[in-house]
LUMVEX-562616 format. One line per 2 residues: number of its first residue (from 0); their letters; for each residue x, y, z of N, C-alpha, C. Coordinates in steps of 0.02 Angstrom, whole numbers, plus 50000, padded with zeros to 5 digits. Layout:
REM residues N
NUM) a) X/Y/Z/X/Y/Z/X/Y/Z ~ ...
END
This chain:
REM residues 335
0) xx) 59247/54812/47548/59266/54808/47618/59204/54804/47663 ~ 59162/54847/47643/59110/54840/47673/59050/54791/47694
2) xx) 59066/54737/47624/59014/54701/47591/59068/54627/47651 ~ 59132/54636/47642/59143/54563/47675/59147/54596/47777
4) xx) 59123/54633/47807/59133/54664/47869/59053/54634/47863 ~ 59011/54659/47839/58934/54620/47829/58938/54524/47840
6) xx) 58968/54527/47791/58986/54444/47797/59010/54406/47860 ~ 59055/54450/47903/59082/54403/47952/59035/54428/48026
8) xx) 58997/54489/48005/58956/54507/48062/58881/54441/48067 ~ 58890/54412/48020/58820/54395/47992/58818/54289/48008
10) xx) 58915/54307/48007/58948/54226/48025/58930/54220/48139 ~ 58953/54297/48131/58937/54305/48221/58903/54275/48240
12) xx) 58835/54332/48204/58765/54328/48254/58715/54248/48225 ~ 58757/54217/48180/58723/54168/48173/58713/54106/48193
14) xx) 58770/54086/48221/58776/54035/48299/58845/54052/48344 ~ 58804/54066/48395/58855/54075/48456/58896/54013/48452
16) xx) 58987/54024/48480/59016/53982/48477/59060/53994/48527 ~ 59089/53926/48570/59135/53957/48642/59185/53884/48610
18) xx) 59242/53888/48609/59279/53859/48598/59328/53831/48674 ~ 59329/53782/48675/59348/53731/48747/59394/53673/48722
20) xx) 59440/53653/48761/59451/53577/48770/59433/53534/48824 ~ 59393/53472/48771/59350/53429/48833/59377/53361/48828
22) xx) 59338/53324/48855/59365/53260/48840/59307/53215/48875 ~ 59293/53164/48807/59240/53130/48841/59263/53069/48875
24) xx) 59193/53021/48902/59226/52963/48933/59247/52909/48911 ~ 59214/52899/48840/59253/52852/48808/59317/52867/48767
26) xx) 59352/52916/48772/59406/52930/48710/59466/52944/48758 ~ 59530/52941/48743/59582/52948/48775/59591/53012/48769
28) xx) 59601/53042/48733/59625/53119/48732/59570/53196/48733 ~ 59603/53224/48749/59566/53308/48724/59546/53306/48693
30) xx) 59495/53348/48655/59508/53390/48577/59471/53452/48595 ~ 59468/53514/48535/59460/53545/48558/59380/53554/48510
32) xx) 59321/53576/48557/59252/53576/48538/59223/53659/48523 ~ 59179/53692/48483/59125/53737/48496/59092/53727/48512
34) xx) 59068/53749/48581/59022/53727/48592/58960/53758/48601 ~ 58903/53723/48539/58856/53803/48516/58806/53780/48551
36) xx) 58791/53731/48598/58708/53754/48618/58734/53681/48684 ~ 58673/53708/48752/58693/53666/48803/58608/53659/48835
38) xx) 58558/53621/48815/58499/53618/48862/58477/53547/48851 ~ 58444/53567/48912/58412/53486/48954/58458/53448/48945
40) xx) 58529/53449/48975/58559/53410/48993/58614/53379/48932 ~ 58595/53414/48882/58612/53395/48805/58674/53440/48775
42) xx) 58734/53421/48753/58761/53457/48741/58787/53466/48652 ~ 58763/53515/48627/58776/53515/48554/58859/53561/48534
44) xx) 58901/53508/48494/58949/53524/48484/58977/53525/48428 ~ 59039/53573/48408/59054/53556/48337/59134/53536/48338
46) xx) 59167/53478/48310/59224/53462/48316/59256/53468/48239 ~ 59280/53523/48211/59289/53510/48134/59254/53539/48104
48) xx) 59224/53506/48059/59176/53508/48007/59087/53477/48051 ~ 59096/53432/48081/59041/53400/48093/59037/53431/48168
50) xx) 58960/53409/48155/58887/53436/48246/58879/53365/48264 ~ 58895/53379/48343/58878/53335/48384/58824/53344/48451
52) xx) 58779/53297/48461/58737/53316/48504/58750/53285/48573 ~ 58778/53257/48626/58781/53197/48661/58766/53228/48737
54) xx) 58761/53177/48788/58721/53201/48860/58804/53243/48886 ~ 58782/53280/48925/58826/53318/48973/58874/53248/49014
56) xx) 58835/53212/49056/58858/53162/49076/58932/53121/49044 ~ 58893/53139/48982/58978/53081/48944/59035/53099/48930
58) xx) 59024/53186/48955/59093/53225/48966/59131/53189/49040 ~ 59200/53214/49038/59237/53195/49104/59222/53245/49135
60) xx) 59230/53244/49214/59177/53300/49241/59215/53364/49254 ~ 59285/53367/49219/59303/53449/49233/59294/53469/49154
62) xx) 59286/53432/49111/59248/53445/49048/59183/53461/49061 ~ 59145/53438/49091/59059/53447/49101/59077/53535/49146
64) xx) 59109/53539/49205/59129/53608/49217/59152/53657/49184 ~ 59181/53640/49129/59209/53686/49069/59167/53711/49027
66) xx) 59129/53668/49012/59053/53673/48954/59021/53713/49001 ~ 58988/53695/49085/58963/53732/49107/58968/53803/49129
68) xx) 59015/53812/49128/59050/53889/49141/59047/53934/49085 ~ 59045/53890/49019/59043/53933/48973/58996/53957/48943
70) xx) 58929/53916/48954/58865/53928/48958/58822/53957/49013 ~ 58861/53979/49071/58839/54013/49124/58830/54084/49115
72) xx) 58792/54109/49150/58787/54188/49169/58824/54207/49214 ~ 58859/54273/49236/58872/54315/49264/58856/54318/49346
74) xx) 58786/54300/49346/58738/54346/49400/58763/54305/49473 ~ 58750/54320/49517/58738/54282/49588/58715/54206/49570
76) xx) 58652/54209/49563/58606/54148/49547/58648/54084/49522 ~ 58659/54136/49461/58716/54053/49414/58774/54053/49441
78) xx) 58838/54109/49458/58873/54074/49487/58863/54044/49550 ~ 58816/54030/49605/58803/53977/49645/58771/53918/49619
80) xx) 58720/53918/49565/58712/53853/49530/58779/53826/49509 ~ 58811/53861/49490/58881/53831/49450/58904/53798/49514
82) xx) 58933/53838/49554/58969/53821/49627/58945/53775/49630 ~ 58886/53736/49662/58843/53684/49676/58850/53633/49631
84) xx) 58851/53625/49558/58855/53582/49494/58935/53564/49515 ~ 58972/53606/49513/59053/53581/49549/59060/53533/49597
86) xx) 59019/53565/49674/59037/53566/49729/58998/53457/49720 ~ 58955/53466/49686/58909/53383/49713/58957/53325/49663
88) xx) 59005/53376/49617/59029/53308/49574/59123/53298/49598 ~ 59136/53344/49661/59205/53323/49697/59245/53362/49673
90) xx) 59221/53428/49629/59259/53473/49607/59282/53547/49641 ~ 59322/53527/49708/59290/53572/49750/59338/53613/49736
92) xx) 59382/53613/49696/59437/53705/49668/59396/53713/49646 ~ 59365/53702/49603/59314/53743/49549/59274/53786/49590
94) xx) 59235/53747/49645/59192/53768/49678/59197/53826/49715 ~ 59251/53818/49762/59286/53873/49780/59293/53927/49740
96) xx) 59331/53945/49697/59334/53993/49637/59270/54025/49606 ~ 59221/53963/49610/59173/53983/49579/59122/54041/49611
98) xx) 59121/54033/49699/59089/54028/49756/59139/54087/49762 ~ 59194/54124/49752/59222/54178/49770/59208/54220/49723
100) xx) 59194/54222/49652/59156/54276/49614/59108/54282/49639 ~ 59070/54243/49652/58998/54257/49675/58960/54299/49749
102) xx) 59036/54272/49792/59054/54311/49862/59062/54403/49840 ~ 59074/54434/49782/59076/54478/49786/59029/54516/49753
104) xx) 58980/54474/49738/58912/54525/49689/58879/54522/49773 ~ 58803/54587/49763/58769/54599/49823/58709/54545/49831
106) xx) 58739/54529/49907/58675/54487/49933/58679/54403/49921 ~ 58743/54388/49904/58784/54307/49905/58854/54303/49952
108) xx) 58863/54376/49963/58927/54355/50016/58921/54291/50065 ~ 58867/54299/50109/58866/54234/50173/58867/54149/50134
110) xx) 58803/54147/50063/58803/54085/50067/58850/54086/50021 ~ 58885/54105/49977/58963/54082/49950/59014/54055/49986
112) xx) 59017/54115/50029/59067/54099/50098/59054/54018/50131 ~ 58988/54008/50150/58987/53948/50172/58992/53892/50114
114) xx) 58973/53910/50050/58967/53858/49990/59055/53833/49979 ~ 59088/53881/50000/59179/53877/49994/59187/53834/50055
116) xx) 59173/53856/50101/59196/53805/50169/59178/53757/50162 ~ 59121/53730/50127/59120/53636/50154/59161/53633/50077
118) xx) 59155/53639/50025/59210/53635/49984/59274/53612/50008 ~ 59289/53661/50044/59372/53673/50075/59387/53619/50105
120) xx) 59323/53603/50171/59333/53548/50194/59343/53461/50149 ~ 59283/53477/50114/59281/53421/50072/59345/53416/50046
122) xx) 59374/53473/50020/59431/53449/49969/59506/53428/50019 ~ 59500/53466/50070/59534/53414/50126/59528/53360/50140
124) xx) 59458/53326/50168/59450/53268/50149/59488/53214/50115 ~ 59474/53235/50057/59490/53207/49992/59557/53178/49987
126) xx) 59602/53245/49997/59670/53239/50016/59683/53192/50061 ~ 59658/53191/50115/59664/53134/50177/59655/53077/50161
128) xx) 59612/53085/50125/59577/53001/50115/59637/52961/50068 ~ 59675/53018/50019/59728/52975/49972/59787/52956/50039
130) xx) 59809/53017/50088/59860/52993/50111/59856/52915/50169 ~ 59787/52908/50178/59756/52857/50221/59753/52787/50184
132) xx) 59736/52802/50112/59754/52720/50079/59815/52734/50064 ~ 59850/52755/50066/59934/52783/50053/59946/52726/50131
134) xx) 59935/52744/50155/59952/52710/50228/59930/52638/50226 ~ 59854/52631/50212/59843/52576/50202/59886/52497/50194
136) xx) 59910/52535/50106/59952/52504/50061/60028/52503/50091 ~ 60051/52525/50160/60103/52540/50194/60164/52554/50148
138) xx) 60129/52609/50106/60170/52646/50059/60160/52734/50079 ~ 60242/52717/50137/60246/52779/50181/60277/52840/50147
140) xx) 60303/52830/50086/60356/52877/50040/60287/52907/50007 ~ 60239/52900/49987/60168/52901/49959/60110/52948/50013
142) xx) 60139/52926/50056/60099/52949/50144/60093/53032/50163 ~ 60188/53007/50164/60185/53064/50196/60178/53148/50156
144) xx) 60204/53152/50102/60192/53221/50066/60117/53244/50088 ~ 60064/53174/50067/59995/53184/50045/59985/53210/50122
146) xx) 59988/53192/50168/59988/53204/50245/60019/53273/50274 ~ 60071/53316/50250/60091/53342/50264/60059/53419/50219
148) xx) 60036/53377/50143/60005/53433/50116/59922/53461/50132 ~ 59901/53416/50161/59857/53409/50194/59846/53462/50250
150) xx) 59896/53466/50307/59906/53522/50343/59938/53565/50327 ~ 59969/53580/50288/59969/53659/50259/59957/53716/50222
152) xx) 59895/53663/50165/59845/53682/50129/59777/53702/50180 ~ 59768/53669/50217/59704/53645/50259/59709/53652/50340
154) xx) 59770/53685/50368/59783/53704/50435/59705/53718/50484 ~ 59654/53746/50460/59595/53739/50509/59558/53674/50490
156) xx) 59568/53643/50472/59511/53617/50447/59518/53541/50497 ~ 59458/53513/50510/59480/53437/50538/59525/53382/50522
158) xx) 59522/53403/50439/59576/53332/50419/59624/53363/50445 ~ 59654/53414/50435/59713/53429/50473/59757/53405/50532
160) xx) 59681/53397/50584/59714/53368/50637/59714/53294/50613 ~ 59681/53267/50592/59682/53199/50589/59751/53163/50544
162) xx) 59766/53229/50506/59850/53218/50450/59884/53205/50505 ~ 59884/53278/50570/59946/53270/50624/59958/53207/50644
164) xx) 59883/53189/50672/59902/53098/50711/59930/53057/50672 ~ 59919/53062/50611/59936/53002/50580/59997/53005/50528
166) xx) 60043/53068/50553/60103/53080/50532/60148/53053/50599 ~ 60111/53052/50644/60152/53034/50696/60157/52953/50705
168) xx) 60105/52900/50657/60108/52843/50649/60173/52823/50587 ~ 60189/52885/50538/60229/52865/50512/60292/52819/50531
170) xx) 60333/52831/50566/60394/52789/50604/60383/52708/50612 ~ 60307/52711/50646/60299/52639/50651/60274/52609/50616
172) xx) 60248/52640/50553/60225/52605/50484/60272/52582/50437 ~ 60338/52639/50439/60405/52632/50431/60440/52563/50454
174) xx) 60437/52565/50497/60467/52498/50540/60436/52427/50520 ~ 60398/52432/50517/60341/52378/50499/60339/52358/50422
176) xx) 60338/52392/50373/60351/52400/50312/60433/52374/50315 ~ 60471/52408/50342/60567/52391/50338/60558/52307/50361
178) xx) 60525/52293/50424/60529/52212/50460/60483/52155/50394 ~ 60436/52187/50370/60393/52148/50326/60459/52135/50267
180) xx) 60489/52183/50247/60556/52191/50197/60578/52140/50196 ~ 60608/52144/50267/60671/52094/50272/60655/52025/50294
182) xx) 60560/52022/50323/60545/51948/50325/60545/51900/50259 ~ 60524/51939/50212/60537/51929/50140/60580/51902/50100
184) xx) 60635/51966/50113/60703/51932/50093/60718/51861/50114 ~ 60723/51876/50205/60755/51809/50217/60711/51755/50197
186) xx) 60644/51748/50209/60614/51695/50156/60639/51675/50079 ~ 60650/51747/50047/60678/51704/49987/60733/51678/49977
188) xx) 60773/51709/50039/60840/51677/50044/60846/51601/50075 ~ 60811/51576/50122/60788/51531/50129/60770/51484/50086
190) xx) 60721/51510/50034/60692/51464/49981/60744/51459/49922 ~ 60784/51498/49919/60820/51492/49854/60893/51443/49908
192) xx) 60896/51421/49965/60952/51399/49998/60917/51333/50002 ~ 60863/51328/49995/60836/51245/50016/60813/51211/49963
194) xx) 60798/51257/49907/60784/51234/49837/60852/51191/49821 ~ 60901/51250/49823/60988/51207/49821/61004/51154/49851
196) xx) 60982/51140/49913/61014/51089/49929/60941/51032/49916 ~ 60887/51043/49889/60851/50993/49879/60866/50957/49804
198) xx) 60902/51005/49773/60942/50979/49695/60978/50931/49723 ~ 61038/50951/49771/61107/50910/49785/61071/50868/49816
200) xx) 61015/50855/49873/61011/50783/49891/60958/50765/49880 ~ 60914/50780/49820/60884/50732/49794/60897/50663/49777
202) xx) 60952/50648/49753/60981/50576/49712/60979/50541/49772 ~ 60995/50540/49814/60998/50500/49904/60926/50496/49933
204) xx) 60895/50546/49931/60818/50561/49947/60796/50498/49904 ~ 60805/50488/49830/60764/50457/49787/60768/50392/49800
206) xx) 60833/50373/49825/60873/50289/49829/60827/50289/49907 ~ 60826/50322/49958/60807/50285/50018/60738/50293/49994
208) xx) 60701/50333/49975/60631/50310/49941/60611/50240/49919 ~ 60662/50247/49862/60644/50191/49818/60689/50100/49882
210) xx) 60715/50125/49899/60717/50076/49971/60653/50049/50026 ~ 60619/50119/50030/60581/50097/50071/60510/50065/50025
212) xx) 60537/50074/49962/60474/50061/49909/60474/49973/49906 ~ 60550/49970/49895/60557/49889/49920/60523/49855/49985
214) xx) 60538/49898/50049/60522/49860/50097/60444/49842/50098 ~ 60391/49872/50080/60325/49893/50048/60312/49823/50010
216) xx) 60334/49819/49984/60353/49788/49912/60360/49700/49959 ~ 60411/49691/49987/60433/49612/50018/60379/49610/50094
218) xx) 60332/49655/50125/60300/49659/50149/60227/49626/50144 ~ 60221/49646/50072/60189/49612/50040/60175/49526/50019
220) xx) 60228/49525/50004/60255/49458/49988/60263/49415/50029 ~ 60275/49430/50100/60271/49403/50169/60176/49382/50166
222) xx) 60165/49423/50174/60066/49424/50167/60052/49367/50119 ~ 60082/49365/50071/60066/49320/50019/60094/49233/50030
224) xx) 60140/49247/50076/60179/49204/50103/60142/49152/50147 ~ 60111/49185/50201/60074/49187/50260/60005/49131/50212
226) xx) 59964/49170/50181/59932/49117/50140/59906/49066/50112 ~ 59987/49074/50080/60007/49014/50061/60002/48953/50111
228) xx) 60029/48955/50158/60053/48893/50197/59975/48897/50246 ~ 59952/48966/50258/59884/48933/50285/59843/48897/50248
230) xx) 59851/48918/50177/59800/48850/50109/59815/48798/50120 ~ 59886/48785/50133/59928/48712/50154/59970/48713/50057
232) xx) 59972/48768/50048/60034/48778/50015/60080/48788/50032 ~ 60128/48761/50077/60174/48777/50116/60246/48774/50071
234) xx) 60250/48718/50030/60306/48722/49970/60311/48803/49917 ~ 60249/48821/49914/60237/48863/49891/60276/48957/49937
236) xx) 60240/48930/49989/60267/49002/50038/60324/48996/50085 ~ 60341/48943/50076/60421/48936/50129/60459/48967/50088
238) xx) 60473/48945/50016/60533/48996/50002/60508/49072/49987 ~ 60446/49114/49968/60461/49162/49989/60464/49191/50058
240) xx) 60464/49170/50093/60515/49189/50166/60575/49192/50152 ~ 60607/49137/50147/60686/49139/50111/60684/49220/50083
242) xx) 60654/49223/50026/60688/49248/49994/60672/49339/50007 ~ 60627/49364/50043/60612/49418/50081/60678/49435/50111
244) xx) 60683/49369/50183/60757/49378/50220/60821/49399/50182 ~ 60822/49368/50126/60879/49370/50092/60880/49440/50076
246) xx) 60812/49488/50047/60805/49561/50005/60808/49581/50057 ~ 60789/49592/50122/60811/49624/50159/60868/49631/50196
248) xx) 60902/49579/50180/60954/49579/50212/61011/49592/50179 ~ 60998/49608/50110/61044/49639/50057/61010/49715/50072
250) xx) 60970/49727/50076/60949/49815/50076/60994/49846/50142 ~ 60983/49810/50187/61017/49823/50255/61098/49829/50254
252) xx) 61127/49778/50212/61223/49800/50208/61208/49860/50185 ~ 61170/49849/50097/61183/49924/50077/61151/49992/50105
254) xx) 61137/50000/50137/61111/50049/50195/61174/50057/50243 ~ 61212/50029/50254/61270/50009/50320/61318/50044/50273
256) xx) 61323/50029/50224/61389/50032/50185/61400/50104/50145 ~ 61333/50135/50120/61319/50205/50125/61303/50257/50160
258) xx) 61306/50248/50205/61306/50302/50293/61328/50359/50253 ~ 61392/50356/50227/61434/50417/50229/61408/50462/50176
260) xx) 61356/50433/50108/61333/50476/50078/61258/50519/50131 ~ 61262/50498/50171/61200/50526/50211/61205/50592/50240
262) xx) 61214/50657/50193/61269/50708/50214/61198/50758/50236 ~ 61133/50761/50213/61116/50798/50220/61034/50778/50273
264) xx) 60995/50855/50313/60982/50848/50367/60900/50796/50347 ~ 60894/50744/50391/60845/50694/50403/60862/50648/50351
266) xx) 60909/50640/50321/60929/50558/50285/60965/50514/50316 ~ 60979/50552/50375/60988/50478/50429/60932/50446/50448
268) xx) 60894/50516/50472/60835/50479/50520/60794/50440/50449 ~ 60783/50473/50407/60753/50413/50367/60778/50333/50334
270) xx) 60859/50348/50329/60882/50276/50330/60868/50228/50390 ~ 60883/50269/50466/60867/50231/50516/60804/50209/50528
272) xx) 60744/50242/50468/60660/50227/50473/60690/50172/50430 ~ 60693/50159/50373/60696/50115/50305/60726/50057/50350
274) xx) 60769/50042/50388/60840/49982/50440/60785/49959/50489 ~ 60748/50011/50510/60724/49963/50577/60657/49933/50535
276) xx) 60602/49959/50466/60547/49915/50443/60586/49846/50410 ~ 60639/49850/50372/60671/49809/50350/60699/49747/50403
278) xx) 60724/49772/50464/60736/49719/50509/60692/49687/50548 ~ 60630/49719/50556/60573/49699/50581/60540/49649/50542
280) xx) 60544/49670/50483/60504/49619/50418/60557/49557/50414 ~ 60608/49560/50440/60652/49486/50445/60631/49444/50511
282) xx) 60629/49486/50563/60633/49451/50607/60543/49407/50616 ~ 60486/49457/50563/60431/49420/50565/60440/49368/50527
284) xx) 60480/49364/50476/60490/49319/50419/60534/49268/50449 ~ 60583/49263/50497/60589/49206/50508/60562/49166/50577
286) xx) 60508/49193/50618/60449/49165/50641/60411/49128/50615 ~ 60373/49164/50563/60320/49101/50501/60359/49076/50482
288) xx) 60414/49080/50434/60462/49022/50404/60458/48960/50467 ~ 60494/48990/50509/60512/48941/50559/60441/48899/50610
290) xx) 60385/48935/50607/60311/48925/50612/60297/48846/50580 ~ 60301/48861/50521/60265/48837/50459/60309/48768/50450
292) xx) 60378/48776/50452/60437/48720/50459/60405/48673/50519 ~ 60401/48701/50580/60383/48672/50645/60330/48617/50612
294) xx) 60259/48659/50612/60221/48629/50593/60229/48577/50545 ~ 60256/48577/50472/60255/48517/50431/60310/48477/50460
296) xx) 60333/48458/50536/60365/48439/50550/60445/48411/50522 ~ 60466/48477/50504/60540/48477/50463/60564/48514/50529
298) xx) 60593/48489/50596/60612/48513/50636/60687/48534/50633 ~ 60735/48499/50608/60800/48535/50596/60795/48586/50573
300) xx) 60768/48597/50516/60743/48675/50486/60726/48716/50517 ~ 60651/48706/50551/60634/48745/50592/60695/48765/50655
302) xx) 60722/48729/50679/60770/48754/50724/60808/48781/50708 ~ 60839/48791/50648/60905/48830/50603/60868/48880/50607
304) xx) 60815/48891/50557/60785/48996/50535/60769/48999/50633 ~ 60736/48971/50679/60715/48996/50738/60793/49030/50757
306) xx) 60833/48999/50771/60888/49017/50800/60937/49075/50773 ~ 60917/49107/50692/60951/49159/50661/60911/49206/50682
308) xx) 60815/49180/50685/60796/49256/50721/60794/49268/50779 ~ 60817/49217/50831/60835/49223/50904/60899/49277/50894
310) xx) 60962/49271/50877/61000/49302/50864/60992/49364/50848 ~ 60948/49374/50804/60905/49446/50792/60896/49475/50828
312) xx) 60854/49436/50877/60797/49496/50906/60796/49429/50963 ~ 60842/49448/51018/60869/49386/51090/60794/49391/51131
314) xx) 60762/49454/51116/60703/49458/51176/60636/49445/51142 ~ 60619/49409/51073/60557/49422/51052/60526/49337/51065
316) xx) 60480/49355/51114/60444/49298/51153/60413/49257/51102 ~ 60387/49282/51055/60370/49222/50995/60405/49147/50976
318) xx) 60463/49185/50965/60540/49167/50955/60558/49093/50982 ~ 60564/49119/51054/60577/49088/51138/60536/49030/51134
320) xx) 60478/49067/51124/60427/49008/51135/60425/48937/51088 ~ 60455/48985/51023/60427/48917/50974/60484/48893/50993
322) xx) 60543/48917/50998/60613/48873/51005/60598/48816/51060 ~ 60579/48833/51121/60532/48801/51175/60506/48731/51154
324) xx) 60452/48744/51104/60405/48693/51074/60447/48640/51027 ~ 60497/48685/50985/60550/48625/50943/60582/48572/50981
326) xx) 60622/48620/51027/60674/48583/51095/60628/48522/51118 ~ 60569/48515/51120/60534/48482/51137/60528/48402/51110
328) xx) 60535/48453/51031/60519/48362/50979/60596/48348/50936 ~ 60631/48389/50987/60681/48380/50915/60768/48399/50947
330) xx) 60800/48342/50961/60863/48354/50990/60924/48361/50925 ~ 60960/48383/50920/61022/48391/50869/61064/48346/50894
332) xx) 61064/48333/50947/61123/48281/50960/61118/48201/50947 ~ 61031/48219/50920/61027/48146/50904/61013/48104/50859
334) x) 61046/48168/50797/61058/48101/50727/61094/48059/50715
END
């Protein structure tokens, strides 16, 4: 009995051991450490079976407070070093606590006392500062506890007053947050109502598109037309005139004749865009036709297309004029 009381006195005095749970910065969890030796910044530990040596630093810092407390002294001195090692890394319960043992050994009462107050304050602070990006984020359900705990943990302290004011902004952060809500909604209600009807009148959207893709299209062909008869290919570009008038003038019934699928908002006004380039491109088309006729002196002709785009378009002085110049060389009554 004696011989194993030897043995475990002998396990004692042979390395001090304080047993803690820490947690470093790279590892997710606790565990629990001895921790047999703490200098220059170095902390030697035993987890198990195996010794570990690693910096104080790579503890999480109420782990680095845990190690330090347990390697501390008693006296005045260290618990205000301790207080201080707390108070600079945002640990200001600790600090406090720490700074109130120390308030009662002789000859640390005053600077404890004050080492607790900016603590106190600080850790008010702190508090404030969450319920303030709480606000930020106009996440008022988040706000207000932190705001309210604020002044009744911390009733002297400055954040305090600064919680009051800005509990009194709650309502209108409220409001603002509820109006942002519902601008939202109705946007998506909006977008999911116009998405729908851009399904249903797409197919109509696509046809007056692909309509005006035509007019584009015999616009062209007019240009090419024009060309022609200035090269003195005129056999060449008389009939595409013809045959422009003709595409447009088939695009135009069917435009007339489908009105009634035109159910939804600006596919009128865009059929009525697609009707008036399409009738415009006739009434230029049978000008040069009728131009170009004049000139190679085929005047019956020319007086037939002049007189369908007189009919057209009663006021277009081009028109007038050339009809003018035909009347001139060319009577109908006198074949």
């Amino acid at each position: 009995m004696a011989r194993l009381l030897i043995l475990l006195l002998m396990f004692a005095l042979a390395a001090p051991l304080w047993a803690v749970k820490v947690k470093l910065k790279s590892e997710d969890k606790e565990f629990e450490a001895d921790i047999e030796n703490l200098q220059d910044g170095e902390v030697t530990y035993r987890k198990g079976r195996k010794q570990f040596t690693v910096p104080l630093e790579d503890f999480e810092l109420s782990s680095q407070f845990a190690i330090m407390s347990l390697r501390s002294g008693e006296s005045g001195d260290e618990l205000m070093h301790l207080a201080r090692f707390a108070l600079h890394r945002g640990l200001y319960s600790e600090a406090q606590q720490t700074a109130a043992k120390a308030a009662k050994l002789d000859g640390f009462k005053e600077k404890a006392e004050r080492l607790s107050a900016v603590a106190r304050n600080l850790e008010a602070d702190a508090l404030l500062d969450k319920g303030i990006t709480a606000l930020d984020d106009k996440d008022v359900e988040r706000a207000r506890p932190l705001l309210q705990e604020v002044i009744s943990r911390f009733p002297d302290t400055p954040a305090a007053v600064k919680a009051e004011v800005l509990l009194g902004t709650l309502k209108r952060v409220e409001l603002e947050v509820r109006a942002a809500q519902l601008e939202k909604e109705a946007k998506q209600a909006q977008a999911d109502a116009d998405a729908e009807e851009q399904k249903r009148r797409a197919p109509i959207d696509d046809w007056l598109s692909e309509l005006e893709s035509q007019v584009s299209t015999n616009t062209a062909t007019k240009k090419e037309a024009d060309e022609d008869c200035k090269s003195g290919y005129t056999n060449r570009g008389l009939p595409k005139y013809e045959n422009v008038v003709k595409a447009m003038a088939t695009l135009r019934n069917n435009l007339e004749k489908n009105r009634g699928l035109l159910t939804f908002r600006g596919q009128d006004a865009h059929a009525d865009r697609v009707d008036g380039k399409a009738r415009a491109l006739i009434i230029e088309c049978y000008y040069s036709w009728a131009y170009n006729l004049y000139q190679g002196q085929r005047y019956e002709m020319a007086a037939s297309v002049c007189k369908k785009g007189i009919e057209m378009d009663p006021r277009d002085r081009r028109l007038l004029s050339l009809k003018v110049d035909i009347d001139e060389v060319y009577d109908p009554t006198e074949k």
